[in-house]
VOGU-3710 file (C-alpha; in Angstrom, 3 decimals, decimal comma):
1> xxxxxxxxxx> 0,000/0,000/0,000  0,894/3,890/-0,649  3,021/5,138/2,406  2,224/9,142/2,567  4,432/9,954/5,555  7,954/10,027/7,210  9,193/9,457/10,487  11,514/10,685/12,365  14,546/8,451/13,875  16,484/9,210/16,784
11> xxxxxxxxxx> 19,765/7,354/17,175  21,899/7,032/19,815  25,694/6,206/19,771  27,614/5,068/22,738  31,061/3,954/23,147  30,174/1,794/26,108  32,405/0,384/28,744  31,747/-2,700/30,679  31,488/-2,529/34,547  28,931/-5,584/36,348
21> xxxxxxxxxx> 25,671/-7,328/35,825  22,686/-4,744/35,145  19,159/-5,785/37,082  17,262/-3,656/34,598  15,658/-4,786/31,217  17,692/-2,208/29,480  20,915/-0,952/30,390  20,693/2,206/28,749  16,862/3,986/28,090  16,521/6,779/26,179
31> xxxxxxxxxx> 12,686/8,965/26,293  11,993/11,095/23,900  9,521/14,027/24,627  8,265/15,118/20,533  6,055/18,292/21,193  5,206/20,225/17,906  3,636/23,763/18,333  1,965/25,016/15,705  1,733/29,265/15,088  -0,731/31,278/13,914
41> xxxxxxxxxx> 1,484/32,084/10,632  1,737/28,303/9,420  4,796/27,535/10,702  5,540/24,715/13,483  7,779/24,764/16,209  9,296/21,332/17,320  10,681/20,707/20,460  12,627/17,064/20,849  13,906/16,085/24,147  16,363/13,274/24,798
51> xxxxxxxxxx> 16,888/12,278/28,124  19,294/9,423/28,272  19,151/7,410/31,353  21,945/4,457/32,495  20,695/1,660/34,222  23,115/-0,314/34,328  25,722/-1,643/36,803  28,007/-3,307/33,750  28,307/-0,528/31,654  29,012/3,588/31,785
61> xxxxxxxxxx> 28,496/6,398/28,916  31,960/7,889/28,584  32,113/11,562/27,475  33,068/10,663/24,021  29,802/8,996/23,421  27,582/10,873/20,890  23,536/11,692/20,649  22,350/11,796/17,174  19,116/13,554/16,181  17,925/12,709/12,734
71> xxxxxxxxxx> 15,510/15,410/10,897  13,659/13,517/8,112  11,829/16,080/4,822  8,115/15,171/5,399  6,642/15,937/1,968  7,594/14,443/-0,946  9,504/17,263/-3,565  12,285/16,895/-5,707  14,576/19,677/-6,549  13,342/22,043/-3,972
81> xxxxxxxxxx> 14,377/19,335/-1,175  17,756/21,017/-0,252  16,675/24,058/0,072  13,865/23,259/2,469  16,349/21,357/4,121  18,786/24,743/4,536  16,027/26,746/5,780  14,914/24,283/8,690  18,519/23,653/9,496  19,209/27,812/9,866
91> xxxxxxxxxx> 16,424/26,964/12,562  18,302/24,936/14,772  19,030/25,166/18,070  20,304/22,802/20,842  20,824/22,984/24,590  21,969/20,759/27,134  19,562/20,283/30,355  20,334/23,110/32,200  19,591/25,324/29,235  22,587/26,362/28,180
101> xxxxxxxxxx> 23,325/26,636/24,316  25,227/23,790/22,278  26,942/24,124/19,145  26,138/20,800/17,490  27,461/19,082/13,921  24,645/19,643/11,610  25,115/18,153/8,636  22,816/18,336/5,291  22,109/15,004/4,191  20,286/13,585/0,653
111> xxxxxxxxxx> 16,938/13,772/1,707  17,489/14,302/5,823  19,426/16,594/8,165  21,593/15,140/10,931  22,346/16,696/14,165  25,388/14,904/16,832  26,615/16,277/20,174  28,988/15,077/21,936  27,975/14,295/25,999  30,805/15,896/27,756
121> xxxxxxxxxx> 30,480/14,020/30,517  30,948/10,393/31,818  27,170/8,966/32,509  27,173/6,240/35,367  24,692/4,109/36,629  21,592/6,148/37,791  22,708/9,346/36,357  21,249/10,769/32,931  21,790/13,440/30,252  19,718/16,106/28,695
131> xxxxxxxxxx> 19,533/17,230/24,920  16,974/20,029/24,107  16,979/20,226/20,159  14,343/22,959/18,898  13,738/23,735/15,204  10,901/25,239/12,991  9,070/22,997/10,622  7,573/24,659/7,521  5,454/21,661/5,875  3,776/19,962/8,381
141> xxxxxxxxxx> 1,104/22,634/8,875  -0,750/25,470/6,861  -3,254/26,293/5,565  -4,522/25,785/1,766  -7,232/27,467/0,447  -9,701/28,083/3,438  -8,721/24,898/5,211  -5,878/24,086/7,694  -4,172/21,066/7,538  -1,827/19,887/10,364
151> xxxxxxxxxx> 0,379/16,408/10,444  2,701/14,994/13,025  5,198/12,810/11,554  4,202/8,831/12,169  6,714/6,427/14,152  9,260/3,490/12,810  7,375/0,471/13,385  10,454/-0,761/16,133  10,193/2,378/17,382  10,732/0,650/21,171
161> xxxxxxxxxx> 12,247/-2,757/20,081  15,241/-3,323/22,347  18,390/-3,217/20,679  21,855/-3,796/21,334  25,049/-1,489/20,842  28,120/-2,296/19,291  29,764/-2,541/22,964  26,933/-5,007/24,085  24,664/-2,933/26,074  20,819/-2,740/25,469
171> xxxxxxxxxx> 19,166/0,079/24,486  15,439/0,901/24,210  13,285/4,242/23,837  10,189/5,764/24,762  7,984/8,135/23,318  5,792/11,209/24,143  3,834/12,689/21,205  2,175/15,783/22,474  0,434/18,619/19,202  -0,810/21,841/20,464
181> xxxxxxxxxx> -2,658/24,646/18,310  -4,173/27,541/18,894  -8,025/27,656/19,337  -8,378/30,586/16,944  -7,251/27,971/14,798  -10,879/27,041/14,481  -12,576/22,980/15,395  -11,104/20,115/13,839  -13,324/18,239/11,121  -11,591/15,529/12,026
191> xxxxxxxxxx> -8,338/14,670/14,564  -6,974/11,064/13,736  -5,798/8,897/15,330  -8,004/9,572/18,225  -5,937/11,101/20,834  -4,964/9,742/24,323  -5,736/12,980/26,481  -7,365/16,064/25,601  -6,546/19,472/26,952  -6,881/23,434/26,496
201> xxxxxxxxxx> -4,203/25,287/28,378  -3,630/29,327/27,782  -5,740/29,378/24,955  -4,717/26,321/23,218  -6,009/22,831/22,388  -3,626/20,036/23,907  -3,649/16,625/22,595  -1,377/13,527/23,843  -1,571/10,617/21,461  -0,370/6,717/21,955
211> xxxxxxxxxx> 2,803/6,307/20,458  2,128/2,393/19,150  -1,050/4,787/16,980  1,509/6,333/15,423  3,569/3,612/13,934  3,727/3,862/10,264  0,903/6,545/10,598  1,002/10,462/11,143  -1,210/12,558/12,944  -4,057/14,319/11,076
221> xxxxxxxxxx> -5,965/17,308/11,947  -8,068/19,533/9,197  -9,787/22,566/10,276  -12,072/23,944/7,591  -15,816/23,472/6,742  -15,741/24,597/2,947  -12,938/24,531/0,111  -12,857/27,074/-2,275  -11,622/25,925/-5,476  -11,278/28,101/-9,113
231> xxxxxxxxxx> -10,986/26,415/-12,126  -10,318/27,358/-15,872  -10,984/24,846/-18,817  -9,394/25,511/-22,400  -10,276/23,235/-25,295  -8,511/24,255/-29,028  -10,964/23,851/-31,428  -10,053/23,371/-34,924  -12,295/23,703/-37,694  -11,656/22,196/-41,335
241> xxxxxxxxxx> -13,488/22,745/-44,573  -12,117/19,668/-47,003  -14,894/18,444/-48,329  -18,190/20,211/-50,236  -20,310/18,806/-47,374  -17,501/19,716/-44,402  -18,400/23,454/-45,945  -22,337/22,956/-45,284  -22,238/21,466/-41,614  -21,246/22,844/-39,020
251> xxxxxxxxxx> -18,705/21,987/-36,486  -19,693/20,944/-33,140  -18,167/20,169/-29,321  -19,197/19,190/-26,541  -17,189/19,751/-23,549  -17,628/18,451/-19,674  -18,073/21,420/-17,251  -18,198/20,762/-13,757  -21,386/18,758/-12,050  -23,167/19,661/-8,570
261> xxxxxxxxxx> -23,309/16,897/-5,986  -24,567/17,148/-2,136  -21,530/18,702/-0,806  -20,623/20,448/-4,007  -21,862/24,002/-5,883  -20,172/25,600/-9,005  -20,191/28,803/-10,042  -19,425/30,421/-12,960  -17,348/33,872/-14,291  -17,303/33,561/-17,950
271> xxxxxxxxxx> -17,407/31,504/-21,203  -16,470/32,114/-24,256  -17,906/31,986/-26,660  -21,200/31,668/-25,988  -22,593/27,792/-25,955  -25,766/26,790/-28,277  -26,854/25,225/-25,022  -26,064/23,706/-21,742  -27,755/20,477/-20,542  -27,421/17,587/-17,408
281> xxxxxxxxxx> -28,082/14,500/-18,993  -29,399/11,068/-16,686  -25,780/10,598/-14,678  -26,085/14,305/-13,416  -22,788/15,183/-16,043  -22,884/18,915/-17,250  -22,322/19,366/-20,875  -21,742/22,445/-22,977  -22,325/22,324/-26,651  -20,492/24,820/-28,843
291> xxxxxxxxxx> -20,845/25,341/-32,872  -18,857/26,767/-35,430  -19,390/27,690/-38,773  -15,838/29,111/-40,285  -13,291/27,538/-40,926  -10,301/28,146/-38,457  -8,477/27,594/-35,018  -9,981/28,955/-31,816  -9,956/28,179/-28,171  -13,214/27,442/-25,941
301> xxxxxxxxxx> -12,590/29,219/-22,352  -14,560/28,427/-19,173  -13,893/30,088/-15,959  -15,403/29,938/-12,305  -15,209/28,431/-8,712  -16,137/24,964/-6,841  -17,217/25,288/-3,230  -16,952/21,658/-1,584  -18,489/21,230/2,082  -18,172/18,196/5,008
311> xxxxxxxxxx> -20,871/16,244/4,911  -22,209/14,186/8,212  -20,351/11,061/8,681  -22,390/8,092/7,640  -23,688/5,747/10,403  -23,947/1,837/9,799  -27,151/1,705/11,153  -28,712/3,830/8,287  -27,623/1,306/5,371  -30,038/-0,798/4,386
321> xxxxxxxxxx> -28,909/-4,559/3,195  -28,295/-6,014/-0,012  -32,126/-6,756/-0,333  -32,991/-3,389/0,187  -31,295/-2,283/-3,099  -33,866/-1,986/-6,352  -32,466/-3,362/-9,171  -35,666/-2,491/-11,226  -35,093/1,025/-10,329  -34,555/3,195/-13,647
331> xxxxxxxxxx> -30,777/4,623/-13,489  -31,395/7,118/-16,497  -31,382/7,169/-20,620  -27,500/6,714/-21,421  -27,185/6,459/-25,157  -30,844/6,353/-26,367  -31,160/3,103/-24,301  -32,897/3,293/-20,751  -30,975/1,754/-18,117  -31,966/0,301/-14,566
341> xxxxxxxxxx> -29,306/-0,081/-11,463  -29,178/-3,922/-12,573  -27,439/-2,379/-15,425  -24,767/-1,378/-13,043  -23,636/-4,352/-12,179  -22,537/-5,550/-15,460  -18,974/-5,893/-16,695  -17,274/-3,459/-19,030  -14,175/-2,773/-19,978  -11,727/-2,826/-17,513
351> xxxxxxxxxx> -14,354/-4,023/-14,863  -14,014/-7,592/-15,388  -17,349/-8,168/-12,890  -17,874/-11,937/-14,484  -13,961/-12,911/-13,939  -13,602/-16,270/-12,110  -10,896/-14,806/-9,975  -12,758/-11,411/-9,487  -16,082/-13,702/-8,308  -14,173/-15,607/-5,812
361> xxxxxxxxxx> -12,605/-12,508/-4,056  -15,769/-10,511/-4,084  -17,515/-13,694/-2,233  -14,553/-14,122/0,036  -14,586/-10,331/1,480  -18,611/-10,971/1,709  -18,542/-13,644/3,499  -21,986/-14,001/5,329  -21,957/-9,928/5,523  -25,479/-8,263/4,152
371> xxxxxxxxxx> -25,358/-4,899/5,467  -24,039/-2,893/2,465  -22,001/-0,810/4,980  -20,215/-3,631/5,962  -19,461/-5,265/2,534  -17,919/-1,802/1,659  -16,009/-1,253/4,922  -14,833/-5,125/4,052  -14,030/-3,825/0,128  -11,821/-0,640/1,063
381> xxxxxxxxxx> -9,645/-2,468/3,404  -8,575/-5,025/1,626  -7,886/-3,052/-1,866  -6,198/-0,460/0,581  -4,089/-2,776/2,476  -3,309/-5,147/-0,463  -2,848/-2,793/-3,874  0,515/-1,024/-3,822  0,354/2,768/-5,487  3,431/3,026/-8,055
391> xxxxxxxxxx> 4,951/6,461/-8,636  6,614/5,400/-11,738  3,258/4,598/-12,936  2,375/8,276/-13,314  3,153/9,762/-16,739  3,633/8,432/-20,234  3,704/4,791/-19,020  0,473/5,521/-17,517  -1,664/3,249/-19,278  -4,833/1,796/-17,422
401> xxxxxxxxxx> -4,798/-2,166/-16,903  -8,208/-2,950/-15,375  -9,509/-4,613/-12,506  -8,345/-8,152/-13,155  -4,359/-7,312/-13,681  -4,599/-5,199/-10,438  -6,206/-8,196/-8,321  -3,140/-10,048/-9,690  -0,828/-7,542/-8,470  -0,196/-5,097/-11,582
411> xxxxxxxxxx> 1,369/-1,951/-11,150  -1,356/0,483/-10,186  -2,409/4,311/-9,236  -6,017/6,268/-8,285  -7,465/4,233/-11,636  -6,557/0,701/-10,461  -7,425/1,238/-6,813  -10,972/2,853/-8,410  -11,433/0,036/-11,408  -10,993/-2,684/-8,604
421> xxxxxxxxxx> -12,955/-1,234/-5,763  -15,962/-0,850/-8,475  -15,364/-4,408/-10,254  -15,814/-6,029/-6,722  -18,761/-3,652/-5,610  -20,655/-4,959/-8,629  -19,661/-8,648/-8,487  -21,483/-8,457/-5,145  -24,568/-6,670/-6,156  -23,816/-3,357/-4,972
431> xxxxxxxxxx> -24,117/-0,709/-7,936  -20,847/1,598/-8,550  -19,645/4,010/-10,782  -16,202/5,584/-11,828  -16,038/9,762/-10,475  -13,521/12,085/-11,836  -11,906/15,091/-11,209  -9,678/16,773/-8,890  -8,055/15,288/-5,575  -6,664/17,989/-3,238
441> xxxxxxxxxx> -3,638/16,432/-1,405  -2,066/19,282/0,879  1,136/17,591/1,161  2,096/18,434/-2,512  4,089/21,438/-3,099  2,007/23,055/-5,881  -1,655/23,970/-5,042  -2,908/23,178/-8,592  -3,505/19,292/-8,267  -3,579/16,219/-11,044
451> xxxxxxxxxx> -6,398/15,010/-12,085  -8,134/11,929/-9,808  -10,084/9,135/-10,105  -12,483/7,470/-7,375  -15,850/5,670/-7,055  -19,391/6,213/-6,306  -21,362/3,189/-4,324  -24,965/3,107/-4,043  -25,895/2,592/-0,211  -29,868/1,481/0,061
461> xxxxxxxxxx> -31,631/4,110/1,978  -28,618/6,444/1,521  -27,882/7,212/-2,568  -24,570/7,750/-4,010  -21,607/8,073/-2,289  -18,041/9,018/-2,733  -15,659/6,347/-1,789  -11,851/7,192/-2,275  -9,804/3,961/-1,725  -6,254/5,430/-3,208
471> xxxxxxxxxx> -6,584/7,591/-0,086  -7,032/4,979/2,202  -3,396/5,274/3,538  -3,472/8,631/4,536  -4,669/8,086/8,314  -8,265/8,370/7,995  -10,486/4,866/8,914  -11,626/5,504/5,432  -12,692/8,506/2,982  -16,363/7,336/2,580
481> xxxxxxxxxx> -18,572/10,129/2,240  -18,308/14,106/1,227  -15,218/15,821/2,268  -13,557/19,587/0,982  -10,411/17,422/-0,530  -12,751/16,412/-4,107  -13,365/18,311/-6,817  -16,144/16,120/-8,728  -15,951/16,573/-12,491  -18,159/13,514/-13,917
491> xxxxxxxxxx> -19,539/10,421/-13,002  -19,192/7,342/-15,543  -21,687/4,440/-14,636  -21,523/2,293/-18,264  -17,837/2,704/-19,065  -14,887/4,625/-17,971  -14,473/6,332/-21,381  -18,102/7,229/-20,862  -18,807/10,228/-21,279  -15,685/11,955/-22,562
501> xxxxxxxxxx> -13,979/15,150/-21,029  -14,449/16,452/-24,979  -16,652/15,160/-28,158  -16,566/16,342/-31,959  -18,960/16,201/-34,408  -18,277/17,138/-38,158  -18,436/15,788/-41,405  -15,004/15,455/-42,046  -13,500/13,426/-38,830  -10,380/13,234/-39,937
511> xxxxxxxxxx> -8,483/15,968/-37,524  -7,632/14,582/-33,763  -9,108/16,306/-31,030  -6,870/17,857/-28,392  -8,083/17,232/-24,701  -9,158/20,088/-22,757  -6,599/21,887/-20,244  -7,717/21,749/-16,963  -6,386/24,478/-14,177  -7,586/23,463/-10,508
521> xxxxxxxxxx> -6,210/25,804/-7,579  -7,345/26,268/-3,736  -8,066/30,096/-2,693  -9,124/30,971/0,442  -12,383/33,171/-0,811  -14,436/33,390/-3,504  -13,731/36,995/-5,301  -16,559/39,429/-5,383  -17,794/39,419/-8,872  -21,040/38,268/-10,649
531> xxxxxxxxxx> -20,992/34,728/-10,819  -23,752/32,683/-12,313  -24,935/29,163/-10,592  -25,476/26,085/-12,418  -29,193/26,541/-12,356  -28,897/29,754/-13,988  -26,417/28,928/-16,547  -28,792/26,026/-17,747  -31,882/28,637/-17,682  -29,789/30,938/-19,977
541> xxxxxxxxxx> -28,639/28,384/-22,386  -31,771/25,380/-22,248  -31,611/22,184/-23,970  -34,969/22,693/-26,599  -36,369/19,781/-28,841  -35,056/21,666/-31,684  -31,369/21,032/-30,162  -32,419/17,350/-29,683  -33,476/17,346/-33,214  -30,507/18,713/-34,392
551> xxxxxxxxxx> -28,321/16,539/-32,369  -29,113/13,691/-33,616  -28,802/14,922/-37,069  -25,146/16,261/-36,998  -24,249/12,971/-34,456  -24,461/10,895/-37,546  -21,596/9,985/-39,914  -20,298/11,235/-43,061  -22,316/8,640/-45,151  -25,095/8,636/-42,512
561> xxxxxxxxxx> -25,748/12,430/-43,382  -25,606/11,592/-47,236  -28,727/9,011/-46,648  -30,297/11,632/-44,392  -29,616/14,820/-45,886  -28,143/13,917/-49,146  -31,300/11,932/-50,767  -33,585/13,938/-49,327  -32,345/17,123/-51,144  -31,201/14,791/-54,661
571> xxxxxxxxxx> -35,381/14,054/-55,152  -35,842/17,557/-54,326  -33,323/18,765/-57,154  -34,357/16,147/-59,727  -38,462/16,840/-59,144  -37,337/20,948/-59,750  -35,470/19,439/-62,597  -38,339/17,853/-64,550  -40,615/20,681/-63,622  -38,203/23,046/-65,479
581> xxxxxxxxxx> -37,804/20,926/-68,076  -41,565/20,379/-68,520  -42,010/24,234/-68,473  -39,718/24,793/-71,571  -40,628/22,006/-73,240  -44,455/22,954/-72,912  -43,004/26,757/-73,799  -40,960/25,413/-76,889  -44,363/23,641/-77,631  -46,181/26,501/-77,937
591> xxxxxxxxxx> -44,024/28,853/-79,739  -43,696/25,988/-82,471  -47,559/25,987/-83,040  -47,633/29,851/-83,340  -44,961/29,652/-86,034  -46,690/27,197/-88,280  -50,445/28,857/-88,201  -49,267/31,834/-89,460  -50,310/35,599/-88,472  -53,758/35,174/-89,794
601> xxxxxxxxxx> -55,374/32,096/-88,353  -58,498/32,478/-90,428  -56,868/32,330/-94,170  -56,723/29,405/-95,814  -54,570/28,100/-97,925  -54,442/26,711/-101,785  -51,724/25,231/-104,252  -50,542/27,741/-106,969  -52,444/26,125/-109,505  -55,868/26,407/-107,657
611> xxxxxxxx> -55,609/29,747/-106,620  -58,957/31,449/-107,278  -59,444/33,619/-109,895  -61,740/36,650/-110,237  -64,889/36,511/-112,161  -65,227/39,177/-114,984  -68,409/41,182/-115,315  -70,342/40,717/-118,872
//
């Protein structure tokens, strides 16, 4: 499974000489006192105190002996490492236990900084020695957007496993985690692990946590109701003219904007230009349709802001079971053809649902369970704990492998964690769809995120919702339900390449299309400017029968539009054909009868040698 966080190791180094036989179960014990302060500016003050204690009768801590402090980078970066590095060790300050300053070895390490001071004095049996190191921290807590997040730095998993020094002696240590922040601060969403004591002292809130929580898992506290996200979508458009028909038809795109969901309202600043309409088909997906007419290159621009809010935690009790769930009920119209929740539990590509192996570990993590609830709770740990996230997966090599490669162990990010959460759902009877769009993790460096894939489960008696199991490693018991870290995009129920971020229509489909650019920051506010809702947006640009109409006519092919359009219009030429035709030749008809009758139609006519002649008088 992913591991988000570092720890912090403390080493000690003795050159230990051997006296008699010690009574103790450690000769030498070493606590460790870890209390991180956390100011109003961001920034977190650590104090780490190492008292080193000798309780043993065989063995003394000469003068010579060193203590070793080891300061480990928290987030993961890359260039900037070093840097962050030099500013927290410009921070550092040590003293021994009677306060009095220290100059220490720091040293500048690959990816940790290391501190060593020498004791300066001989440390018998029942005597001890005190190291005060203090330091500010600059990554475990701030606050992104309008939400604070604050992380304590988990524990090695031997963190108090005796162990024995190169002279022989045993050493073990113990550990006090103590986090303080400032009420002003605001109440925690959520604090996890759940904390040992609870306290507010001058002001502050106090919390003492259980070492053996910690191991392999940091502290968590977010303080924050509602996320303020703005986002920007640009899609090239390029529009061709290479055929007679390409020149008649227009060009047409439809492009994803963000949806609404119950913790989640967009708003919007501008678009250019303006759509022919906006519409929310059956799966609640927002799409914009644009047209052109001219040939040419241009760009489709969409601006505005997401709000996200915490949604109450769902309870067990108020899932129905498996029986409860109405696979009769209609889901919605997805490509002409109207589709039930039964139709949600089919395979598809990349959700290999009717897979032997994919059957037998659905029923396995079942087992005699029937409260939905429970089936999922059983789902999300075992993808969690078994799938491994790969970094080197991200990028080029990206390329999604499905369900049944991840159950066998494939390389896998958000998609496989998603593709086999939802494959398993469904091979159970529990309905599930892919979501998409933007996952918030305030441990990167750069506030504009990559784009993120989770899942939607149907709970009976509950609806939809969102289930993030790539997440599952970051501390919380699991990230089931509405939270400010999701941007939702679209929902895909019948496919995972359905709908696309971006569709063209035109005659001439020759040209690629370029996906859309997505920009997703945090801000702490929403600007004051006029901003249009959703609701709005679809009242100013409707979906009309005409547009349906219309839809289907420029959805069809090249040769679909010839049998469509084309025939239709070739009768009406060749009917206007033979009525011009019939015109002149009843004209030329006419004007040929004229011509023969002569300009006096009542003469008549006689051969030369019959012509009358006139009669004399007598």
């Amino acid at each position: 499974m992913r591991r988000f966080f570092a720890t912090f190791v403390t080493i000690c180094v003795f050159g230990l000489f051997f006296l008699t036989k010690s009574v103790f179960s450690a000769d030498i014990g070493v606590d460790i006192d870890l209390t991180y302060s956390v100011r109003k500016n961001g920034s977190m003050h650590i104090r780490e105190e190492h008292t080193v204690s000798n309780y043993s009768n065989r063995y003394f801590i000469p003068a010579s002996s060193q203590e070793t402090f080891v300061i480990r980078a928290f987030k993961t970066r890359g260039k900037t490492l070093q840097k962050d590095l030099e500013r927290i060790s410009k921070t550092i300050e040590l003293y021994d236990e009677s306060g009095t300053a220290l100059q220490p070895k720091i040293e500048i390490k690959e990816e940790y900084i290391e501190v060593t001071e020498e004791f300066g004095t001989t440390v018998g049996r029942g005597q001890n020695k005190t190291f005060v190191l203090e330091y500010d921290n600059f990554e475990l807590a701030g606050k992104s957007g309008a939400v604070w997040n604050i992380y304590v730095p988990g524990l090695p998993e031997d963190f108090d496993k005796l162990a024995v020094s190169e002279g022989g002696a045993s050493v073990q240590n113990s550990y006090k985690v103590v986090l303080e922040f400032d009420k002003s601060l605001g109440t925690p969403n959520f604090l996890l692990p759940e904390p040992q004591t609870t306290d507010t002292t001058n002001g502050k809130n106090v919390y003492t946590f259980d070492p053996k929580d910690l191991i392999d898992r940091s502290v968590w506290v977010q303080i924050g109701e509602k996320q303020y996200y703005t986002f920007k979508i640009k899609q090239p458009v390029v529009v061709t003219a290479n055929t007679p028909s390409s020149r008649v038809f227009n060009t047409w795109y439809d492009l994803l904007l963000p949806r609404e969901s119950e913790n989640q309202t967009v708003y919007f600043k501008s678009i250019s230009p303006k759509p022919a309409y906006i519409r929310v088909d059956d799966e609640g997906d927002v799409i914009a349709r644009f047209v052109f007419s001219e040939e040419g290159t241009y760009e489709i621009v969409v601006t505005g802001y997401i709000v996200t809010n915490i949604t109450e935690e769902i309870q067990r009790n108020e899932v129905g079971t498996l029986d409860d769930i109405d696979l009769d009920q209609l889901y919605g119209e997805v490509d002409e053809k109207q589709m039930t929740y039964a139709d949600l539990l089919l395979p598809q590509e990349y959700w290999e649902v009717d897979s032997e192996e994919i059957q037998l570990q659905a029923s396995k993590l079942m087992k005699d369970l029937n409260n939905v609830y429970d089936i999922l709770i059983s789902d999300y740990n075992y993808v969690t704990q078994t799938v491994d996230y790969d970094n080197l997966k991200i990028g080029i090599l990206n390329k999604r492998q499905g369900a049944l490669n991840t159950l066998k162990g494939g390389s896998s990010v958000c998609m496989e964690y998603s593709d086999l959460f939802t494959t398993i759902l469904r091979a159970q009877g529990i309905p599930a769809r892919a979501a998409f769009g933007y996952g918030f993790d305030h441990r990167s460096r750069d506030a504009s995120q990559e784009g993120h894939q989770w899942v939607e489960v149907y709970l009976p008696n509950v609806g939809w919702v969102a289930v993030d199991p790539t997440w599952g490693d970051t501390g919380r018991k699991a990230y089931i339900g509405g939270d400010v870290d999701h941007a939702l995009w679209y929902v895909a129920g019948t496919s995972v390449n359905i709908p696309s971020p971006v569709v063209k229509y035109a005659v001439d489909n020759t040209s690629e299309v370029d996906p859309p650019d997505f920009e997703v920051d945090v801000v702490e506010k929403i600007d004051s400017e006029p901003l249009t809702s959703l609701n709005d947006l679809l009242d100013n640009y409707p979906y009309t029968q005409k547009h349906k109409l219309f839809e289907k006519i420029e959805q069809l092919n090249t040769y679909g539009k010839l049998i469509f359009i084309g025939i239709p219009s070739a009768i009406v030429v060749v009917l206007t054909i033979i009525i011009v035709l019939s015109f002149i030749k009843l004209v030329q008809r006419v004007f040929f009868r004229d011509e023969q009758e002569g300009p006096y139609s009542n003469e008549r006519s006689y051969p030369p040698d019959q012509v009358p002649q006139p009669r004399s008088d007598p």
